[in-house]
N, CA and C atoms as an extended XYZ file, in Angstrom:
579
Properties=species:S:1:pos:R:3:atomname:S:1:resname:S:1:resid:I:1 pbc="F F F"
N         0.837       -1.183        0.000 N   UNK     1
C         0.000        0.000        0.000 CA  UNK     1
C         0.881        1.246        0.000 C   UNK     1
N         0.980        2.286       -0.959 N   UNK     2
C         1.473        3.632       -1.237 CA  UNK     2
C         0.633        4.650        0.095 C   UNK     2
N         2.006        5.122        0.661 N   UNK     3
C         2.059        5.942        1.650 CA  UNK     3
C         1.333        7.191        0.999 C   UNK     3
N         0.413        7.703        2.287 N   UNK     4
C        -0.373        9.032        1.411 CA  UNK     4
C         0.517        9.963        1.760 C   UNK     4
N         0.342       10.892        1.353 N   UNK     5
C         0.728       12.223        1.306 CA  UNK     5
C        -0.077       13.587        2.583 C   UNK     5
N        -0.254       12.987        3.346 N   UNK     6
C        -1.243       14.150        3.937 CA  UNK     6
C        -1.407       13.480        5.733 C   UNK     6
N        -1.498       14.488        6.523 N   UNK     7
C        -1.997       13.652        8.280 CA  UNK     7
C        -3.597       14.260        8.362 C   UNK     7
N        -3.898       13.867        7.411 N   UNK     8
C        -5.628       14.522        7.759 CA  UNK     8
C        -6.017       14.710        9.071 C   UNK     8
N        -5.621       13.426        9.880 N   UNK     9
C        -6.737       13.096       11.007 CA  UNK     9
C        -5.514       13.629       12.336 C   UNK     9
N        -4.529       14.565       11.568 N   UNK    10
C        -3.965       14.690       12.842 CA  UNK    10
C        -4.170       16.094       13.268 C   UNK    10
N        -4.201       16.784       14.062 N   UNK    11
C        -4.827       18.148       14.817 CA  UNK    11
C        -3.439       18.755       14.541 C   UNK    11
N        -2.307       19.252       14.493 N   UNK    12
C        -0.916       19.619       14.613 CA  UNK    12
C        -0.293       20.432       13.748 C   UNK    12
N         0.073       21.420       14.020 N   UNK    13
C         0.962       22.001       12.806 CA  UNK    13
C         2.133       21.563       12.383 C   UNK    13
N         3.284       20.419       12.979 N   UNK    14
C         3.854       19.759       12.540 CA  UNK    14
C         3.428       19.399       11.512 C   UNK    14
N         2.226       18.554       11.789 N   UNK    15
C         1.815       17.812       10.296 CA  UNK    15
C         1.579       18.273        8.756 C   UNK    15
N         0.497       19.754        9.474 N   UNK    16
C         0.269       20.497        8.418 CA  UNK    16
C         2.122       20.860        7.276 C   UNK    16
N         3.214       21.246        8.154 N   UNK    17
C         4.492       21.365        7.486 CA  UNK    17
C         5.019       20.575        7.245 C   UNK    17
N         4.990       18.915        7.650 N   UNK    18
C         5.103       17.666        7.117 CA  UNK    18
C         4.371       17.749        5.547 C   UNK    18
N         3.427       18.034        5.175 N   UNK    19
C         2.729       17.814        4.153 CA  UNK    19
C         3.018       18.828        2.923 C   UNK    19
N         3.723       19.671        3.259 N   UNK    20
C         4.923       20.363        2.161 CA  UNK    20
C         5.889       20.096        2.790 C   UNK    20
N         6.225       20.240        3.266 N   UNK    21
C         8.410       19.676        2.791 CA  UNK    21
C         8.833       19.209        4.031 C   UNK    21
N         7.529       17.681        4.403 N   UNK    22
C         8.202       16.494        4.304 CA  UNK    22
C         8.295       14.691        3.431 C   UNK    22
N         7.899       15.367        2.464 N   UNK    23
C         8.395       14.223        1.748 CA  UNK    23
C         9.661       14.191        1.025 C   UNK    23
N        10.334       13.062        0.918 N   UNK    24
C        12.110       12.884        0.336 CA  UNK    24
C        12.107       13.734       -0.086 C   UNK    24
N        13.346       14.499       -0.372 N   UNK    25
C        13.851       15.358       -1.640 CA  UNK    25
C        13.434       16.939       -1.124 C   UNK    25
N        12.471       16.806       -0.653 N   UNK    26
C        11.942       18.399       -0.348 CA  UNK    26
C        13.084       19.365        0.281 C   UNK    26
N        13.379       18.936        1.518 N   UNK    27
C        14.085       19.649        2.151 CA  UNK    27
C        15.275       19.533        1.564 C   UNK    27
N        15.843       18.792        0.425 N   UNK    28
C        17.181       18.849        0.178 CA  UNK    28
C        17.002       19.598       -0.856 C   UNK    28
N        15.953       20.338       -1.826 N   UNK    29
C        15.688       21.029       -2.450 CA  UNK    29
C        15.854       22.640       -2.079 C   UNK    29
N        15.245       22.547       -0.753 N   UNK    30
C        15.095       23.707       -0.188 CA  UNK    30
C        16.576       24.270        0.430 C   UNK    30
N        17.286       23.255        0.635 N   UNK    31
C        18.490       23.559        0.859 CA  UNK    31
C        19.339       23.953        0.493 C   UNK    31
N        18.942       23.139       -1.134 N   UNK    32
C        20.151       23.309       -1.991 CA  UNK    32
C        19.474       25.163       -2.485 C   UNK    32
N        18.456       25.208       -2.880 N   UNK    33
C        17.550       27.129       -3.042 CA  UNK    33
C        18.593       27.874       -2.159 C   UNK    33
N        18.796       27.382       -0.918 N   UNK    34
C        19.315       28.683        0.045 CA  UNK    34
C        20.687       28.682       -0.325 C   UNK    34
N        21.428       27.147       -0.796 N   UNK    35
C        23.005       27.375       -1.143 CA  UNK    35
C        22.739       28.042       -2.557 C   UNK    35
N        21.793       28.554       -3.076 N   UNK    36
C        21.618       29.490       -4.383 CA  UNK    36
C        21.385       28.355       -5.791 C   UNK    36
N        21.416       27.377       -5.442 N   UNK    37
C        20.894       26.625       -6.970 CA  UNK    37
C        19.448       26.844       -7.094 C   UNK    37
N        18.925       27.337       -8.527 N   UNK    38
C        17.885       27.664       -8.945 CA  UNK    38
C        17.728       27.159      -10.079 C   UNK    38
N        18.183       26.458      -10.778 N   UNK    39
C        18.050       25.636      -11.968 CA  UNK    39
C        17.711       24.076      -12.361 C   UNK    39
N        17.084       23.931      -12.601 N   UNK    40
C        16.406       21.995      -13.071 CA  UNK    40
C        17.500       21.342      -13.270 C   UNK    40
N        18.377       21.406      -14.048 N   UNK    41
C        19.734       20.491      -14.324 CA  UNK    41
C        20.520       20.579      -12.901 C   UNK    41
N        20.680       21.900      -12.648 N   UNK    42
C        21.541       21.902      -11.418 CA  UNK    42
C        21.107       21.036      -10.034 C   UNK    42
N        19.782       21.086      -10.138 N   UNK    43
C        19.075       20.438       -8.579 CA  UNK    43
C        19.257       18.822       -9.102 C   UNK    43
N        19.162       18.361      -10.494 N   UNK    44
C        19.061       17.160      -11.002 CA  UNK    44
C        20.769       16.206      -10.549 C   UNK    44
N        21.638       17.433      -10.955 N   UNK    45
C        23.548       17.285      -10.881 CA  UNK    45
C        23.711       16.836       -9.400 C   UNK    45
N        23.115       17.872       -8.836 N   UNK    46
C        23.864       18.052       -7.681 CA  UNK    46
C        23.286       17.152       -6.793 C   UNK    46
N        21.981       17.081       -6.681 N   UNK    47
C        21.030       15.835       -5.325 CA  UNK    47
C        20.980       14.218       -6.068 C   UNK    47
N        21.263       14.199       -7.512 N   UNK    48
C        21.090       12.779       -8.284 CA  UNK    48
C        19.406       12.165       -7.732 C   UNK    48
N        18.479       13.371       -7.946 N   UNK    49
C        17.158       13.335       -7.610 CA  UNK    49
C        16.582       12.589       -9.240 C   UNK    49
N        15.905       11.679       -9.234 N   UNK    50
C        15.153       11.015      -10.652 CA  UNK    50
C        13.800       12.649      -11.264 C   UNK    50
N        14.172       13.145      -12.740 N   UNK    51
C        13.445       13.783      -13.068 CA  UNK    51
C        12.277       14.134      -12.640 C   UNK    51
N        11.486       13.022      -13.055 N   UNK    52
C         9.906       12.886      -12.000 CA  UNK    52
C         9.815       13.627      -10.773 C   UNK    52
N        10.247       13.025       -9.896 N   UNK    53
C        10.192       13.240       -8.741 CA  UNK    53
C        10.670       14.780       -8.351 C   UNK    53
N        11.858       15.334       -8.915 N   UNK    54
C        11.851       16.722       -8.922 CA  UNK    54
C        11.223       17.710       -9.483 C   UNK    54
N        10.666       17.515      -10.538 N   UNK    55
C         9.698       17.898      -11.367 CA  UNK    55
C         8.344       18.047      -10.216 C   UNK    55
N         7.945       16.680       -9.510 N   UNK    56
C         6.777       16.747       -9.318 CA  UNK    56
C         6.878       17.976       -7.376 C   UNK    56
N         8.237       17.448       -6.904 N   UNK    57
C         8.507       18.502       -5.562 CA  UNK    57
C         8.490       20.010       -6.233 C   UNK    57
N         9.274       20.642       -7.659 N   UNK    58
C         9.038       21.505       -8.055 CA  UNK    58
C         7.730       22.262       -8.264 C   UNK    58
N         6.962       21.456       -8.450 N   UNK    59
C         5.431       22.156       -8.699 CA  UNK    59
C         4.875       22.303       -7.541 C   UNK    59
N         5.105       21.278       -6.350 N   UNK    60
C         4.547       21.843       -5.108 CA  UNK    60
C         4.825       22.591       -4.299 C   UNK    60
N         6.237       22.867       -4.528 N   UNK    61
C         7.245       23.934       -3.531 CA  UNK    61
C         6.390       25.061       -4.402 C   UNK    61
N         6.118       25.301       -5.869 N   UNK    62
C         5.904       26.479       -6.246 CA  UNK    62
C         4.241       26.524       -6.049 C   UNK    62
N         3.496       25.692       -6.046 N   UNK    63
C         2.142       25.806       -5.638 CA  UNK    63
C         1.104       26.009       -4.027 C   UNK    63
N         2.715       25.833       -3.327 N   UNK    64
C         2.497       25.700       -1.556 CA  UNK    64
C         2.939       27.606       -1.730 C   UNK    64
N         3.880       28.125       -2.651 N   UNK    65
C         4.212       29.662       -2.649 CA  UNK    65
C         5.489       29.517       -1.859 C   UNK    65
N         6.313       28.183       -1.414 N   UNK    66
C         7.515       28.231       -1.392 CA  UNK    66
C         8.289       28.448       -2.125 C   UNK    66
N         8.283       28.727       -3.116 N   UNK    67
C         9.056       28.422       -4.295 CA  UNK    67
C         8.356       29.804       -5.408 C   UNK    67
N         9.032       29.828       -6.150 N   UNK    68
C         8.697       30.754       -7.248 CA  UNK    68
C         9.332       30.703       -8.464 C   UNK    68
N         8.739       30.850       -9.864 N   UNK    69
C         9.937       30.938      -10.863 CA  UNK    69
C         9.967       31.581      -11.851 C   UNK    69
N        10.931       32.232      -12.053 N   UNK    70
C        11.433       32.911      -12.673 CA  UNK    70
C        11.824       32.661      -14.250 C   UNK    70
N        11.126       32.903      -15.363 N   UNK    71
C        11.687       32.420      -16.602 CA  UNK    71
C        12.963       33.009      -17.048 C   UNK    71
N        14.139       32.369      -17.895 N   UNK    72
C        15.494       32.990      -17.736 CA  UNK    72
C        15.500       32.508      -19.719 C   UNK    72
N        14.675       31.161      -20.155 N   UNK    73
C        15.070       31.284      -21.742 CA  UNK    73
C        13.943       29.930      -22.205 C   UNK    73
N        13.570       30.045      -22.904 N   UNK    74
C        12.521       29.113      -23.841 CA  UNK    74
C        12.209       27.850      -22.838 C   UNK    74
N        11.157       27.802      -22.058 N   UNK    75
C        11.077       26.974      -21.343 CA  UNK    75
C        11.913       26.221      -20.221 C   UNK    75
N        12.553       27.589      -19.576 N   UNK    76
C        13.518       27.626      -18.602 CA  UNK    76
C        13.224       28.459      -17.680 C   UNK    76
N        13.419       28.030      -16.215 N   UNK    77
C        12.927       28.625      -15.361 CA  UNK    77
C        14.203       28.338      -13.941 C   UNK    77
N        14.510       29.646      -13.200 N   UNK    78
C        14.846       29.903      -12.253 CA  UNK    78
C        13.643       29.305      -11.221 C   UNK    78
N        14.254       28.299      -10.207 N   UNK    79
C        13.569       28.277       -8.955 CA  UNK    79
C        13.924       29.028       -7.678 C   UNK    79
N        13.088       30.165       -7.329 N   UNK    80
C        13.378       30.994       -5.957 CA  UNK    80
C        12.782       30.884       -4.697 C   UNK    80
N        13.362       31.029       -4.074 N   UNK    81
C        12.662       30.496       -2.517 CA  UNK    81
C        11.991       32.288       -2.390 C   UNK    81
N        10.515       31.845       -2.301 N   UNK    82
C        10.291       33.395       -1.579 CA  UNK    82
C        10.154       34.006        0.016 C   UNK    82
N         9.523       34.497        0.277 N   UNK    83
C         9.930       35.015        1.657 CA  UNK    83
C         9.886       34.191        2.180 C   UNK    83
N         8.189       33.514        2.046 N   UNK    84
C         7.698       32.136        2.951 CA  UNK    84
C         8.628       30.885        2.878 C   UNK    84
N         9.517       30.633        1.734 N   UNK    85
C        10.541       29.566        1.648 CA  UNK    85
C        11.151       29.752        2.386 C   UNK    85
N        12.496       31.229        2.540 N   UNK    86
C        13.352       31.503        3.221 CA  UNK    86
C        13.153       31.631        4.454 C   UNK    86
N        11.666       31.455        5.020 N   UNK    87
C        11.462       31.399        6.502 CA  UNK    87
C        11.898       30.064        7.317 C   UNK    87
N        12.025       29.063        6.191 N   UNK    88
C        12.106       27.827        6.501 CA  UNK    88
C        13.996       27.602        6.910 C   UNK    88
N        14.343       28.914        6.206 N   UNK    89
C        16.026       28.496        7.098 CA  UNK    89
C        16.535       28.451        8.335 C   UNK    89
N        15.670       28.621        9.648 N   UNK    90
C        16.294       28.193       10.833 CA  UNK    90
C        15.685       26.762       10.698 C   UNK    90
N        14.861       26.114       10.033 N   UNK    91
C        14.795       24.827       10.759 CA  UNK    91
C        15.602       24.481        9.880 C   UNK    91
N        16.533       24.061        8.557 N   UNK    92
C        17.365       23.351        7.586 CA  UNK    92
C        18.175       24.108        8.529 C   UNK    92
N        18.575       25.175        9.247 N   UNK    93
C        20.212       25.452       10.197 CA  UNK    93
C        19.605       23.988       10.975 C   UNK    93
N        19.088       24.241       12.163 N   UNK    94
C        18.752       23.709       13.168 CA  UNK    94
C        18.633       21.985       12.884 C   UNK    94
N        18.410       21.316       11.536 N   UNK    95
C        18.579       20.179       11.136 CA  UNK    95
C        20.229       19.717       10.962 C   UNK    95
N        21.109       20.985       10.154 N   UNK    96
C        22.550       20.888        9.865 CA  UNK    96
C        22.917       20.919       11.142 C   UNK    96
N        22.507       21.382       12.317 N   UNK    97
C        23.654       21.077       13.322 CA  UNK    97
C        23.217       20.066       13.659 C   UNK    97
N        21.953       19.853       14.162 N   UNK    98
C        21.596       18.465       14.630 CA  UNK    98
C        22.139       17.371       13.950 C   UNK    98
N        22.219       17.364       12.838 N   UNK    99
C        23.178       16.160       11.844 CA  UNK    99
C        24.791       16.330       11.916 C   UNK    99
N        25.372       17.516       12.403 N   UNK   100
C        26.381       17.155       12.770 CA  UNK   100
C        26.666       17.276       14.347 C   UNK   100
N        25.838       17.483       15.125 N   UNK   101
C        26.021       16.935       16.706 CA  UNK   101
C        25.713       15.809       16.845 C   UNK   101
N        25.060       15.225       16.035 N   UNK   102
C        24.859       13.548       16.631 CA  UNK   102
C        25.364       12.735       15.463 C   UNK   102
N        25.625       13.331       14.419 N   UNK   103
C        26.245       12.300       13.328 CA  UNK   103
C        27.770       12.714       12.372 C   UNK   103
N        28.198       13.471       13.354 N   UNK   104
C        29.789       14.027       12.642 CA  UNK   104
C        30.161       13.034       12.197 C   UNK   104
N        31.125       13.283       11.505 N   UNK   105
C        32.516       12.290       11.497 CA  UNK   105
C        33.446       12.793       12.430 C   UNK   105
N        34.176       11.537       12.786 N   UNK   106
C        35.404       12.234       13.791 CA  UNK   106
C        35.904       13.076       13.526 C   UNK   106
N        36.443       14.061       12.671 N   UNK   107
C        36.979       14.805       12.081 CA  UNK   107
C        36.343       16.598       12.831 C   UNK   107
N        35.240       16.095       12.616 N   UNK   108
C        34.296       17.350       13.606 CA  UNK   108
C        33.386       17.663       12.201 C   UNK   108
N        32.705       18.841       12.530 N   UNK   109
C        30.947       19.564       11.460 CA  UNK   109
C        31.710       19.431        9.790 C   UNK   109
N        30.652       18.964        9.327 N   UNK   110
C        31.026       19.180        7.885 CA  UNK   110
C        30.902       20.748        7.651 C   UNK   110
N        29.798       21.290        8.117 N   UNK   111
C        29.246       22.622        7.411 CA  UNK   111
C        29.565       23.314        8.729 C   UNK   111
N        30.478       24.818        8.394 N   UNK   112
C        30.211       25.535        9.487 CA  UNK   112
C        29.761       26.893        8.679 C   UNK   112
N        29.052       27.781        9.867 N   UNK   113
C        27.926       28.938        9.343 CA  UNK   113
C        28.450       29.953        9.571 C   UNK   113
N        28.590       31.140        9.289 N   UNK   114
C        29.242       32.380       10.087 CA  UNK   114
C        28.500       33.727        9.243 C   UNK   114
N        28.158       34.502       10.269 N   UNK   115
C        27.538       35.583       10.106 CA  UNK   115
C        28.659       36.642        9.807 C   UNK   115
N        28.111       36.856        7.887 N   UNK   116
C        28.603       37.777        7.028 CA  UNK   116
C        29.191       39.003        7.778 C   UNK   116
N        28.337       39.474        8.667 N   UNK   117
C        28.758       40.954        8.969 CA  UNK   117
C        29.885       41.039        9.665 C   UNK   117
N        30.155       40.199       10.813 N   UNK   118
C        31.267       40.181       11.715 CA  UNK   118
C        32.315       38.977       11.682 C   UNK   118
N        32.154       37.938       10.747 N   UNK   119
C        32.876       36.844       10.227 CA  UNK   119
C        32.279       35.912       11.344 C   UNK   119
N        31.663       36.123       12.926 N   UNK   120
C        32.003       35.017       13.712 CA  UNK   120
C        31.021       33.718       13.417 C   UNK   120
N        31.025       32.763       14.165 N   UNK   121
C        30.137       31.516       13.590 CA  UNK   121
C        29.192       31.620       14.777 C   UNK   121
N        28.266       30.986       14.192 N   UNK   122
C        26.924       31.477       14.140 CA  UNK   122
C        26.662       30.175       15.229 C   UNK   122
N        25.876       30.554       16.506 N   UNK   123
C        25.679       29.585       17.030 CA  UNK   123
C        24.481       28.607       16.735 C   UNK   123
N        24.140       27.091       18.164 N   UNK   124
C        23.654       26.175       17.667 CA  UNK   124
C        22.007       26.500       17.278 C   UNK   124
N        22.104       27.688       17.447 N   UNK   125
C        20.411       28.441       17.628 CA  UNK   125
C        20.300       29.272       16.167 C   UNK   125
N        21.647       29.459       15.619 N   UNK   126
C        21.594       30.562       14.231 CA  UNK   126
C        21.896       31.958       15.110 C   UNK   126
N        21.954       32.297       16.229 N   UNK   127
C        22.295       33.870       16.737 CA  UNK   127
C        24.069       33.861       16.495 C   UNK   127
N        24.221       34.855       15.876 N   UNK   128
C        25.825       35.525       16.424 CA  UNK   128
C        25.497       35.732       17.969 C   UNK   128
N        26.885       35.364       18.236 N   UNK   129
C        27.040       35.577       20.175 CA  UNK   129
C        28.032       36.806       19.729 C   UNK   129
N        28.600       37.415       18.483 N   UNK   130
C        28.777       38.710       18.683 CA  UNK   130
C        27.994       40.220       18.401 C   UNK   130
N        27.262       39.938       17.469 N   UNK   131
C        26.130       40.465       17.204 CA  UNK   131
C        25.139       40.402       17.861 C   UNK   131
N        24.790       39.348       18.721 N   UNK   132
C        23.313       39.013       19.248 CA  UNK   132
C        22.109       39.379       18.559 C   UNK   132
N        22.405       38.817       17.533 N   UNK   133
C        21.367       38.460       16.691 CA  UNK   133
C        20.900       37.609       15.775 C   UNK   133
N        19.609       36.926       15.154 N   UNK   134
C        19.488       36.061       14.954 CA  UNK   134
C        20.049       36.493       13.281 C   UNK   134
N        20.820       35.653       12.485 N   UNK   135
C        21.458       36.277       11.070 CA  UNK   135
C        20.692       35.713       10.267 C   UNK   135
N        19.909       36.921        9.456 N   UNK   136
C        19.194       36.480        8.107 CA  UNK   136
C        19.988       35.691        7.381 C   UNK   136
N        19.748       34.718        6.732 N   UNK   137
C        20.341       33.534        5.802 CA  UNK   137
C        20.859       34.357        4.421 C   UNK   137
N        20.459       35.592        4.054 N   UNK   138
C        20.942       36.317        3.250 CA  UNK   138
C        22.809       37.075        3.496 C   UNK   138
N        22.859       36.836        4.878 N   UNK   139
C        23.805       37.565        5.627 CA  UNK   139
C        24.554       35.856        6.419 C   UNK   139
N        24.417       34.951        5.676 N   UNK   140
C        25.173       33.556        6.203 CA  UNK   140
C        26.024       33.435        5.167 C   UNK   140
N        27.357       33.250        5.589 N   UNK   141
C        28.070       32.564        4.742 CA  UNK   141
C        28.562       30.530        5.596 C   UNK   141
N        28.459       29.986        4.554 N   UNK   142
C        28.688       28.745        4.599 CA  UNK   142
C        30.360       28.175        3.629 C   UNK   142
N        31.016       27.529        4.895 N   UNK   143
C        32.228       26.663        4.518 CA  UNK   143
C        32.432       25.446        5.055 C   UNK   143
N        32.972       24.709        4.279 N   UNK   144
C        33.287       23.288        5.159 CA  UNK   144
C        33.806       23.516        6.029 C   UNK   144
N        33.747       23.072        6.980 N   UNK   145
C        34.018       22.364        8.334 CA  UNK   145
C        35.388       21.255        8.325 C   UNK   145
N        35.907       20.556        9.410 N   UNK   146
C        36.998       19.795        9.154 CA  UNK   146
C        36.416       18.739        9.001 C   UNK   146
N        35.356       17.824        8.741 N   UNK   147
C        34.782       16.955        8.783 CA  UNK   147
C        33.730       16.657        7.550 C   UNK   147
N        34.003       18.122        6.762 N   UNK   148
C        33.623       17.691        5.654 CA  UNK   148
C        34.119       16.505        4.424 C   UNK   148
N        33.333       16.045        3.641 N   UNK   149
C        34.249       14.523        2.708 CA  UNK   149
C        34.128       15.770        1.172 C   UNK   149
N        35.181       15.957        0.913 N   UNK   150
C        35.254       16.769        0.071 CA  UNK   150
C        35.435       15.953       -1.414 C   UNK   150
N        35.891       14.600       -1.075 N   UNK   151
C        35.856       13.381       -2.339 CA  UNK   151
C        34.879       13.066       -2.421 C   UNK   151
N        33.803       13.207       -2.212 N   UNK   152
C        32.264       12.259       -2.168 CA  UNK   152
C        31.774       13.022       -3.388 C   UNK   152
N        31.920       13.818       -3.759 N   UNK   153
C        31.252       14.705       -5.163 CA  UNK   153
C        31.762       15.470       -6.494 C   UNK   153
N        31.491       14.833       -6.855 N   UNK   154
C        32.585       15.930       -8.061 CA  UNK   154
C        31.451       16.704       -9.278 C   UNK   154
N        30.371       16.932       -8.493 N   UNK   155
C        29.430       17.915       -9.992 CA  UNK   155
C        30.066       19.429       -9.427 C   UNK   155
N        29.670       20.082      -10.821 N   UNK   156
C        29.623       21.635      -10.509 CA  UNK   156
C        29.090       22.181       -9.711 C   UNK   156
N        27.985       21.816       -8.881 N   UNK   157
C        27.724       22.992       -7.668 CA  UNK   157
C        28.657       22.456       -6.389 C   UNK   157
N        28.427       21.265       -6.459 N   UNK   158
C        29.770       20.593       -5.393 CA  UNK   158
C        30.829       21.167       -5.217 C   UNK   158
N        31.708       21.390       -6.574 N   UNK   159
C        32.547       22.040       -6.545 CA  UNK   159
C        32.535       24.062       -6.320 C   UNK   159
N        31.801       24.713       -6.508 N   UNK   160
C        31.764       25.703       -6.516 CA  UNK   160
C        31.484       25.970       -5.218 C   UNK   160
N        30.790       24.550       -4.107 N   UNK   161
C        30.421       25.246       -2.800 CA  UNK   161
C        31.462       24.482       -1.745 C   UNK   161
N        32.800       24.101       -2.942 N   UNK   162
C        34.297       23.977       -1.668 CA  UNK   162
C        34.539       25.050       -1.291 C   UNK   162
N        34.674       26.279       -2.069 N   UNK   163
C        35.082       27.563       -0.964 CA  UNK   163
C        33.900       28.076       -0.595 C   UNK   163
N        34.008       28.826       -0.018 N   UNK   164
C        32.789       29.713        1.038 CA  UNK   164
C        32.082       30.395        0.370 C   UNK   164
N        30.810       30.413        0.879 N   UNK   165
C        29.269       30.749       -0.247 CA  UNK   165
C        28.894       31.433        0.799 C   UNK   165
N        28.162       32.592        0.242 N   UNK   166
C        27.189       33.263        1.104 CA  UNK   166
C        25.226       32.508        0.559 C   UNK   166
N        25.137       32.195        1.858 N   UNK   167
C        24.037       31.898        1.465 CA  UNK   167
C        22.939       32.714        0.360 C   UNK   167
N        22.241       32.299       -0.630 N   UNK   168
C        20.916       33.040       -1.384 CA  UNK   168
C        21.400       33.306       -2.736 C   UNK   168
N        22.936       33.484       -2.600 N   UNK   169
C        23.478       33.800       -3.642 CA  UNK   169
C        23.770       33.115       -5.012 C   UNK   169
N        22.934       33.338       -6.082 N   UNK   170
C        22.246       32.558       -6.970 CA  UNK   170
C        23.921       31.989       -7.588 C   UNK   170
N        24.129       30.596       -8.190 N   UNK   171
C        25.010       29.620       -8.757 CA  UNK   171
C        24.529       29.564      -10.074 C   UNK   171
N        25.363       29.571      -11.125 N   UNK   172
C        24.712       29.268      -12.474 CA  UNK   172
C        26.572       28.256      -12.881 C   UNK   172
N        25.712       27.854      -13.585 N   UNK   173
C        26.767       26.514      -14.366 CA  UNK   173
C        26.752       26.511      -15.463 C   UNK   173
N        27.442       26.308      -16.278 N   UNK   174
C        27.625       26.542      -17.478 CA  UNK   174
C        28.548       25.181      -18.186 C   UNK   174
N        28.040       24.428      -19.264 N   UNK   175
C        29.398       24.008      -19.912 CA  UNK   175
C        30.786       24.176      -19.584 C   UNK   175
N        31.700       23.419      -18.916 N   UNK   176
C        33.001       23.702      -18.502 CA  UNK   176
C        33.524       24.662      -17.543 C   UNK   176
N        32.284       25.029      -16.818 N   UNK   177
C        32.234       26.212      -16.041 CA  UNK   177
C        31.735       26.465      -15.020 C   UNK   177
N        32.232       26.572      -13.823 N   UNK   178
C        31.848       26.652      -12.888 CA  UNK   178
C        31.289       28.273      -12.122 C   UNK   178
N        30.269       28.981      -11.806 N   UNK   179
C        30.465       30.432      -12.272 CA  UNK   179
C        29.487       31.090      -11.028 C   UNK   179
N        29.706       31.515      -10.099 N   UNK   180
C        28.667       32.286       -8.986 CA  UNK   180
C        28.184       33.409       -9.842 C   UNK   180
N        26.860       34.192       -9.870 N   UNK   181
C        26.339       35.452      -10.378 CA  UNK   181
C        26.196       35.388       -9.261 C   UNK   181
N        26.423       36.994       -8.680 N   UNK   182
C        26.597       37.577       -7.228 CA  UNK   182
C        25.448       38.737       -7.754 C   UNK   182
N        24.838       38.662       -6.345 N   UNK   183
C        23.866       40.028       -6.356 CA  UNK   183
C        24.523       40.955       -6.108 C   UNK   183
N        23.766       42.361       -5.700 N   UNK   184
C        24.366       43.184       -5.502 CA  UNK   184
C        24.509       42.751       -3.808 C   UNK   184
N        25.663       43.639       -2.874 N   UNK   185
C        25.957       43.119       -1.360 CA  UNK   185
C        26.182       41.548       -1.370 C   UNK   185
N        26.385       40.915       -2.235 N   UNK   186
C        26.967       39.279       -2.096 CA  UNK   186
C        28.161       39.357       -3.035 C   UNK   186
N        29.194       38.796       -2.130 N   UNK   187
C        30.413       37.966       -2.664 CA  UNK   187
C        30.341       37.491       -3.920 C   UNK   187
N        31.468       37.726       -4.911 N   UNK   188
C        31.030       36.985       -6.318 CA  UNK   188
C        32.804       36.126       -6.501 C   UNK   188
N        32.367       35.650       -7.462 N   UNK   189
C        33.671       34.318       -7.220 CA  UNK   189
C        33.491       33.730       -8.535 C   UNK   189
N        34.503       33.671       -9.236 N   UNK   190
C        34.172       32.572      -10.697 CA  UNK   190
C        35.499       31.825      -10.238 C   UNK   190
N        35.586       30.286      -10.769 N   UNK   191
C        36.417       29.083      -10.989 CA  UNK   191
C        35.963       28.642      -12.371 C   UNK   191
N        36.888       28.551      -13.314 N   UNK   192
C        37.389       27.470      -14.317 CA  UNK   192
C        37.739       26.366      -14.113 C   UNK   192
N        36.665       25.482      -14.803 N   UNK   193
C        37.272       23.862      -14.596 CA  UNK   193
C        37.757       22.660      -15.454 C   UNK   193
């Protein structure tokens, strides 16, 4: 019997947010949005998600109003997390530490976080303890950690997010090319590969 999709009979707002982005793939979608991939091939490269299935999380992230898109060329579309998406980044923080407080490698955190404005890292809550404040995900930059497996991947966004990314900041890939488009106030960075 095929698992439904829905907790009808349960009273909870857990559930209700279980029923957008918790089924597979969702949240690694949403994740990969905040490390700035916005493109169908790229989410396809980088998660080794089966067409279908991203296709079909794509239409609901954009029909729940998580998601949004942007046309960029003949049946091509930018996927953007909108406000209501990007609200969802303390719980994907709050999941990344929890996955590396109870499931590091010896080595220590794969991912560490640090708030853009003052460089320091961002505690287990998402607040700078120098800022004391909680850091918009627009204002996160993300680097490996010593415990990151930096051999486990070799696509283009993989590679473009070995050095340090500010979170939101849209990734485009290209043929032989590895290439950040930086907004305006975000870090920009190109690598040749």
């Amino acid at each position: 019997m095929a698992l439904g999709h829905d907790y009808e009979m349960q009273d909870c707002p857990i559930a209700r947010a279980l029923e957008l982005v918790g089924e597979r793939w969702t949240l690694l979608i949403i994740r990969d949005c905040l490390l700035g991939v916005s493109r169908f091939n790229d989410f396809l490269a980088h998660l080794d998600i089966p067409k279908g299935i991203l296709s079909a999380r794509l239409e609901k992230l954009v029909a729940s109003g998580i998601l949004r898109k942007r046309k960029y060329g003949p049946r091509q579309y930018d996927y953007l997390l909108t406000e209501r998406g990007t609200t969802l980044f303390p719980i994907v923080y709050g999941l990344a530490v929890w996955g590396d407080t109870h499931h590091a490698p010896s080595k220590g955190r794969r991912r560490m976080f640090s708030h853009t404005t003052c460089g320091t890292d961002l505690d287990p809550h998402g607040v700078c303890p120098a800022c004391k404040i909680f850091a918009a995900p627009d204002d996160v930059e993300i680097r490996n950690g010593p415990g990151a497996e930096l051999d486990l991947r070799d696509d283009a966004i993989t590679k473009i997010l070995s050095s340090p990314h500010r979170l939101l900041s849209p990734l485009t890939i290209s043929p032989g090319q590895a290439e950040v488009r930086a907004s305006p106030g975000h870090m920009s960075r190109k690598r040749r590969g």
